[in-house]
C-alpha positions as CSV (number, residue, x, y, z in Angstrom):
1,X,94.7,179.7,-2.7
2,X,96.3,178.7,-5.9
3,X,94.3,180.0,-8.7
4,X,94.0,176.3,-10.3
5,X,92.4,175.4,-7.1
6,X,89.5,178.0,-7.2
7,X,86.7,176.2,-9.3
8,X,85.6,177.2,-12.8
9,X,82.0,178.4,-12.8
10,X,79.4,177.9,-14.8
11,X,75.8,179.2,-14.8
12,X,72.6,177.8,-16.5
13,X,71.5,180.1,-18.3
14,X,69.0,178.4,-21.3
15,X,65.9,178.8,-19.6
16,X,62.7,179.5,-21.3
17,X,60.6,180.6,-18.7
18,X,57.3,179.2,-19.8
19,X,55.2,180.1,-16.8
20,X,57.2,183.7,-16.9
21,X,54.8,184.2,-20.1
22,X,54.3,187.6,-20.8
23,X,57.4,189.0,-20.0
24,X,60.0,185.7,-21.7
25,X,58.4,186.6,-25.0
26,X,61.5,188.2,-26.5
27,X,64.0,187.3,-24.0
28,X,65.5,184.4,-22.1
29,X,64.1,183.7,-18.5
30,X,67.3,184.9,-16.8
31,X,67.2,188.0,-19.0
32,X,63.8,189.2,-17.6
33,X,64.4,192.5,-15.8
34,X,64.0,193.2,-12.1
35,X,64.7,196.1,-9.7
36,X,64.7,198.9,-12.9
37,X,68.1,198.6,-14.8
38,X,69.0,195.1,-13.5
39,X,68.2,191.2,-14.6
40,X,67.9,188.2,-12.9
41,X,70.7,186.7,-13.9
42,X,72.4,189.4,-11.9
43,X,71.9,187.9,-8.5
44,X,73.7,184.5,-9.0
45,X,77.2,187.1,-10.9
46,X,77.1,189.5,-7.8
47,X,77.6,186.3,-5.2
48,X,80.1,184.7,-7.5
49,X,82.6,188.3,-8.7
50,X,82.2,189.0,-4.9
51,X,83.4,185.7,-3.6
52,X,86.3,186.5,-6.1
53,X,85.5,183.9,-8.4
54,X,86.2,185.5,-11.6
55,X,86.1,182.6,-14.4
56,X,82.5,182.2,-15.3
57,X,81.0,180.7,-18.1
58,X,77.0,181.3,-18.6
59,X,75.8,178.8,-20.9
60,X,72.7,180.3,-23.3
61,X,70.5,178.6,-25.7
62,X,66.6,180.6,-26.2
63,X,66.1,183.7,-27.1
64,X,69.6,184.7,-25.6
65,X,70.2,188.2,-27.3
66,X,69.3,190.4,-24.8
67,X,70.9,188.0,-22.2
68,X,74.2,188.0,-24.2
69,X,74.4,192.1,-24.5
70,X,73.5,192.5,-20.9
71,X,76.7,190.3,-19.8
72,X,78.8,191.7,-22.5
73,X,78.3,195.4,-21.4
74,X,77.4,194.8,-17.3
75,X,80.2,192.4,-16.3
76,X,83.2,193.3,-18.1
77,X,86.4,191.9,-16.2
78,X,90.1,192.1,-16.7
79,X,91.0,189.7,-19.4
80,X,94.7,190.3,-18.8
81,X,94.2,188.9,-15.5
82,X,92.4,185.7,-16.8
83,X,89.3,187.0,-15.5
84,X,86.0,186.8,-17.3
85,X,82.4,186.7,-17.5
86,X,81.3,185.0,-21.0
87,X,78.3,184.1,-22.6
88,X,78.4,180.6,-24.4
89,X,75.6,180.2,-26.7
90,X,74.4,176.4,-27.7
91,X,76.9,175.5,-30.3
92,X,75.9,171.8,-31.2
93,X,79.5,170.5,-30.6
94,X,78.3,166.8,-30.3
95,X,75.7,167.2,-33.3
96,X,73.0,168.6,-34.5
97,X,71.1,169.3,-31.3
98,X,70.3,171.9,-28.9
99,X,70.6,171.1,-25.1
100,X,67.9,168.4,-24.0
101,X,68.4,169.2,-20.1
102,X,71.3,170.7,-18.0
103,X,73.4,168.0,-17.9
104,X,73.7,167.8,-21.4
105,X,74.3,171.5,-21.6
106,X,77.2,170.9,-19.5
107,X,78.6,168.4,-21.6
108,X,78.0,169.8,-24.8
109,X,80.4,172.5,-23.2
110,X,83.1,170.1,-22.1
111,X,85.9,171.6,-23.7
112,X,85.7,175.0,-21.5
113,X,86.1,172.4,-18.4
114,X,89.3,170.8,-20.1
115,X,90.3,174.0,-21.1
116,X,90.4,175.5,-17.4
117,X,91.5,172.1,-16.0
118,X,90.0,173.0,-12.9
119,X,90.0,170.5,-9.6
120,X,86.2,171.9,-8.8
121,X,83.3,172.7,-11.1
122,X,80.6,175.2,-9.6
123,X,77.4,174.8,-11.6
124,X,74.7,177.5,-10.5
125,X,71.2,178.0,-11.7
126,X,70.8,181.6,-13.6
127,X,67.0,183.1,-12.2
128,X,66.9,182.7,-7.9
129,X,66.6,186.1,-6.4
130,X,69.4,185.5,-3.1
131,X,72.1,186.8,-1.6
132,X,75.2,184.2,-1.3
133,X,78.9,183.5,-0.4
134,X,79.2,180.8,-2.5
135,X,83.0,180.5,-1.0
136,X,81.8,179.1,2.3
137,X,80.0,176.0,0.4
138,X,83.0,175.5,-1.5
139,X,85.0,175.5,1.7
140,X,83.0,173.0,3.1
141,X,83.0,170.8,-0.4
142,X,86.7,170.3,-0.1
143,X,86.6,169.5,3.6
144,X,84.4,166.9,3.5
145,X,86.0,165.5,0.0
146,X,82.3,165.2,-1.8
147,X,81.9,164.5,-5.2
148,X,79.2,166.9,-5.7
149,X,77.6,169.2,-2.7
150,X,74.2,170.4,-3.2
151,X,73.4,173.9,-1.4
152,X,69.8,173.9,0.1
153,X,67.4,175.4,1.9
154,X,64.9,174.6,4.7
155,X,61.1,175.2,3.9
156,X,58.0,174.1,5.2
157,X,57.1,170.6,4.5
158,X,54.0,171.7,3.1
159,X,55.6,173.7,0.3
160,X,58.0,171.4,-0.8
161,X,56.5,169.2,-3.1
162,X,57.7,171.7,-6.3
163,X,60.9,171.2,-5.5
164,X,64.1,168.3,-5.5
165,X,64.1,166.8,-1.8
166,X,66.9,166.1,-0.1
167,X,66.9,163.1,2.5
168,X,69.8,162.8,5.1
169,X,71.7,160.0,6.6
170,X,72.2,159.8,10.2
171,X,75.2,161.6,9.7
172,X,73.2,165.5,9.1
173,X,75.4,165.6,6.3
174,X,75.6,162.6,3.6
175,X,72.4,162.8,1.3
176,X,70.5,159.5,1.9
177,X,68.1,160.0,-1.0
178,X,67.0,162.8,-3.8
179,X,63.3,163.2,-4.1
180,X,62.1,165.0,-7.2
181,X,58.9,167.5,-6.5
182,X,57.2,163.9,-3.9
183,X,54.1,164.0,-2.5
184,X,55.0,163.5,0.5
185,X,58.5,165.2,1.3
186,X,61.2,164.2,3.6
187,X,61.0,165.7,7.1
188,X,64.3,167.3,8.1
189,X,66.1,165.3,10.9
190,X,65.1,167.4,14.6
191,X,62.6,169.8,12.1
192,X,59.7,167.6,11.7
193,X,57.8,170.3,10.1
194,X,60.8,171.5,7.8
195,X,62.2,169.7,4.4
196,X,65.7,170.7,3.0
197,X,65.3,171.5,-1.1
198,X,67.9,172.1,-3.5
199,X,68.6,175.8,-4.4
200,X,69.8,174.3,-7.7
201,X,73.3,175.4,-6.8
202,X,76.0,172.6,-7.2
203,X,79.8,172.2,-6.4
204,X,81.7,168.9,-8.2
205,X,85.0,167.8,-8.5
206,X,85.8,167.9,-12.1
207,X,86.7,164.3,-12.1
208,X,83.5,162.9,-11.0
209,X,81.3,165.4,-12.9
210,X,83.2,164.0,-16.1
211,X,82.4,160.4,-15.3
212,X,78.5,161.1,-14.2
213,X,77.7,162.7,-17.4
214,X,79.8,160.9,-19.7
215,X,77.4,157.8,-18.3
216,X,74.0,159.6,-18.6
217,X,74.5,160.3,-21.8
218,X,75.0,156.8,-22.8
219,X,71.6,156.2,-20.9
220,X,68.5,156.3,-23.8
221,X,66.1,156.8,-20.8
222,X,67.7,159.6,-19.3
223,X,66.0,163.2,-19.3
224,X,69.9,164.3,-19.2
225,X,68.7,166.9,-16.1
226,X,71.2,167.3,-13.2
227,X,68.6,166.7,-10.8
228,X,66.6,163.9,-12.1
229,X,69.3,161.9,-13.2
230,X,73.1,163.2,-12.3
231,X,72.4,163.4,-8.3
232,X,70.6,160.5,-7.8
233,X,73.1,159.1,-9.5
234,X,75.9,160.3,-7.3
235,X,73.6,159.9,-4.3
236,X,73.3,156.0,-5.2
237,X,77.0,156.3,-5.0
238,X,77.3,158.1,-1.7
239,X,79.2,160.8,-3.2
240,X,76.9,163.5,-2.5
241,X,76.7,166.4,0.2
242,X,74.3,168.8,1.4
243,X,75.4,172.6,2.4
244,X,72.8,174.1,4.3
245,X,72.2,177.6,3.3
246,X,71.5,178.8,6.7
247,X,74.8,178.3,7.9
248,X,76.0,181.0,5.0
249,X,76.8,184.2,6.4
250,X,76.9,187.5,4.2
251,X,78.9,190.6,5.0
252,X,76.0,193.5,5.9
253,X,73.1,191.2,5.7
254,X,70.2,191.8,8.5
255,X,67.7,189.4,10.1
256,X,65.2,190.0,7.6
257,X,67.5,189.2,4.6
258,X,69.0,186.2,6.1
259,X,68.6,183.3,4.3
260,X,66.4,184.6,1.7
261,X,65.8,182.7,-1.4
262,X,63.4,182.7,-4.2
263,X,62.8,180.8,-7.5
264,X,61.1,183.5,-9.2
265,X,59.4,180.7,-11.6
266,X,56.1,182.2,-12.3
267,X,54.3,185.4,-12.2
268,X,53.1,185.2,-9.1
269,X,56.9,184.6,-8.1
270,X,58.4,187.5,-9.8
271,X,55.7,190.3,-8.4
């Protein structure tokens, strides 16, 4: 594969980690450590250096010191191969304002995108505790042509009402409609018992990534949030794509592992 044809990545990294309260005091949510000598953010950089994806861009905003020294020193790559890891603190390139939701961090942060000029833009969240080959979804992105594929994960119904639903057309594949946190969650089609939720890992072609949040941001109403606002937006359009997580296969994983996934979003959550 050409090396123009391998998306640009870029990780969402701003998170303040309210309900992480004691331990985001002094650092940013993805900063918080885990397993001894290692950080959350750590999960979502293994699966994307391993799947040989080596242009990443992690986009900071609070409290990001400790966040930016542990990617400095942890992920060095070889520049001289174009390769590299980078921290991008909130620098206020469209005024004097700091992010108001993760589309508008993308946005803010345009000029990395045209800088690249990369056919495919992989946006992943920054503080899930998983195990992934992100290559596989991005495989499946390009066959099917999707403006934006949305990697998910089957839970119980019953659980599902804290996170962005994801309702499928007839075809298993097409998102239908994007519920965020409902009361009442959409059943997965032949799993009456099981929803399909985002992981909060995206794939978009550049292209229609561009044109989505150039319009939210001319929307006054909008929270400027990927998902509240950018997929239904693309949904509405029939532009968007599910990958279900438990057709990802890992090198070495075991029956236990498989599939596992956790949005470590509280305390209860981390421990």
């Amino acid at each position: 594969m050409a090396f123009r044809d391998y998306p640009l990545g870029i990780v969402l990294a701003g998170g303040e980690g309210k309900r992480l309260m004691p331990l985001t005091t002094d650092r940013a949510k993805p900063a918080v450590p885990f397993a001894g000598s290692y950080r959350l953010i750590d999960f979502v950089l293994s699966n994307l250096v391993n799947a040989d994806l080596r242009r990443i861009a992690v986009l900071t905003q609070y409290k990001s010191h400790s966040l930016d020294r542990h990617i400095t020193t942890t992920w060095r790559m070889s520049t001289l191969l174009g390769n590299y890891v980078t921290p991008v603190p909130a620098q206020q390139r469209l005024g004097p304002r700091w992010y108001t939701g993760s589309a508008d961090a993308i946005l803010q942060n345009f000029n990395l995108i045209h800088d690249e000029n990369p056919k495919d833009v992989l946006v992943f969240g920054a503080d899930h505790v998983y195990r992934m080959d992100p290559m596989q979804m991005f495989e499946q992105h390009r066959e099917t042509g999707a403006g934006i594929t949305i990697a998910a994960i089957r839970i119980p119904r019953s659980e599902a009402s804290e996170f962005g639903c994801i309702e499928l057309a007839e075809d298993g594949i097409t998102i239908k409609a994007f519920h965020e946190k409902p009361a009442n969650p959409p059943a997965m089609p032949g799993h009456p018992d099981l929803t399909l939720v985002s992981m909060g890992n995206y794939i978009f072609k550049r292209d229609v990534m561009e044109e989505a949040l150039i319009l939210d941001s001319e929307n006054l109403e909008s929270r400027h949030d990927i998902g509240g606002n950018i997929i239904p937006m693309l949904t509405a359009q029939g532009q968007a794509k599910v990958y279900d997580f438990a057709n990802n296969v890992v090198p070495g994983e075991t029956p236990r592992d498989k599939g596992y996934w956790r949005d470590v979003g509280s305390i209860d959550a981390y421990f």
